[in-house]
C-alpha positions in Angstrom: -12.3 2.8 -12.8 -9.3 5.3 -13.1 -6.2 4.9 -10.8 -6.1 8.2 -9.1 -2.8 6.7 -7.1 -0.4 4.1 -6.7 2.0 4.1 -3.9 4.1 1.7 -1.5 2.7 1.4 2.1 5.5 0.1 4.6 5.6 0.7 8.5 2.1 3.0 8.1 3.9 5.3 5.9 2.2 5.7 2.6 5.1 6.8 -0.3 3.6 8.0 -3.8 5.1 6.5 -7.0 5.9 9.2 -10.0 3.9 8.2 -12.8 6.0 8.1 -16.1 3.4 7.5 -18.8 0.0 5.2 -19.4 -2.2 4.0 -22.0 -6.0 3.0 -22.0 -7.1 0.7 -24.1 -11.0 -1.6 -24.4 -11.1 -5.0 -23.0 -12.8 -7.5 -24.7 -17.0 -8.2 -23.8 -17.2 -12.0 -22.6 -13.3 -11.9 -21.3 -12.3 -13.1 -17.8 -10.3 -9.3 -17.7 -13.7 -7.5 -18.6 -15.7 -9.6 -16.0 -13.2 -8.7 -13.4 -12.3 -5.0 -14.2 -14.8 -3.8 -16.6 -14.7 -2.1 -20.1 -11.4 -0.2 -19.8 -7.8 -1.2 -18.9 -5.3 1.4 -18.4 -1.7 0.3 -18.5 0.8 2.1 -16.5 4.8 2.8 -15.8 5.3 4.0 -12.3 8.7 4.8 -10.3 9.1 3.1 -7.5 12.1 3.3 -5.2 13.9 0.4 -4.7 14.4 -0.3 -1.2 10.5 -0.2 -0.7 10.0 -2.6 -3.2 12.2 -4.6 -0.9 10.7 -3.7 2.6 7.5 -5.8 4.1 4.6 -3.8 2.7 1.9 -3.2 -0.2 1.9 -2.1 -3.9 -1.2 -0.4 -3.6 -3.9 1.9 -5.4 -6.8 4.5 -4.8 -9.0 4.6 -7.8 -11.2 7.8 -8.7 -14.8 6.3 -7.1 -15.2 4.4 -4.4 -11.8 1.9 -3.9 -8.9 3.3 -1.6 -5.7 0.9 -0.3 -6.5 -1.9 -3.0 -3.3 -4.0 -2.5 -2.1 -4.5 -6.4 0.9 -6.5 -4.6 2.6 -7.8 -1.1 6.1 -6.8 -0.8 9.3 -7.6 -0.9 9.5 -8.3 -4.2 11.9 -10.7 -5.6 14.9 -8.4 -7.1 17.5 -9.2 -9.2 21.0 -9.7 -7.8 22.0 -6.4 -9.1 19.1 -4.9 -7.1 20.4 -7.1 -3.9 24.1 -6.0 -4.0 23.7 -2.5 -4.3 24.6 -1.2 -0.5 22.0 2.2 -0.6 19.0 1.3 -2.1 16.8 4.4 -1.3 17.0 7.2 -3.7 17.3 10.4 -2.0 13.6 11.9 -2.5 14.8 14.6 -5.3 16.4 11.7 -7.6 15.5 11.6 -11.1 16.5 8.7 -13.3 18.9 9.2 -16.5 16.3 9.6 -19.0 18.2 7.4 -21.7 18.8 5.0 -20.0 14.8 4.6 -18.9 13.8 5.2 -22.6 16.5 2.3 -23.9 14.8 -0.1 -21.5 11.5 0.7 -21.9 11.9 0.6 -25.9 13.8 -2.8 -25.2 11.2 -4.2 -23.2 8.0 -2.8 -23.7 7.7 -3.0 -27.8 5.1 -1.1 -28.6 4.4 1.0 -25.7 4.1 4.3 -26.8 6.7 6.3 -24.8 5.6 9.5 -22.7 6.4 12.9 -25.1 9.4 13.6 -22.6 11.1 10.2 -23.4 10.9 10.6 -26.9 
């Protein structure tokens, strides 16, 4: 099924993550992956604002048909000591991230993934 959503619920508050760029791609008939999800896989970058990552919540998802609130993950995450130290780690809700930097770590760490035309 197609994600229509992914956000971070935390205290009842439901916070939408900016979707940077995806890719679909088959799954392979007879795989555990294909039994679980189906045909179809759609691999995704999303935003997410630090300090919910770090709060007592839910990475969650709506898909298109019939799935709302599917919890992809229970937060807090585990961040890096970088992430830990840094004393404000909510964005203010118009930041935008410096677009070399993101494309020189997603070239760095995701080989292969093609990069959204914007990032290019």
């Amino acid at each position: 099924m197609p994600v229509q959503r992914v956000y971070i619920g935390v205290n009842g508050r439901e916070t939408d993550l900016i979707k940077l760029s995806s890719q679909r791609s088959d799954v392979r008939k007879g795989s555990v992956t294909f039994s679980v999800l189906g045909p179809y896989r759609e691999d995704a970058f999303y935003l997410a604002p630090t300090g919910l990552m770090m709060a007592d919540g839910h990475l969650q998802a709506d898909f298109a048909v019939r799935r709302k609130n599917f919890n992809l993950y229970k937060l807090p995450g585990t961040p890096p000591d970088f992430i830990k130290a840094d004393g404000n780690p909510m964005p203010p809700a118009d930041a935008k991230p410096e677009m070399p930097a993101l494309r020189a770590m997603l070239q760095r760490e995701y080989k292969g993934f093609e990069l959204p035309a914007d990032l290019r």
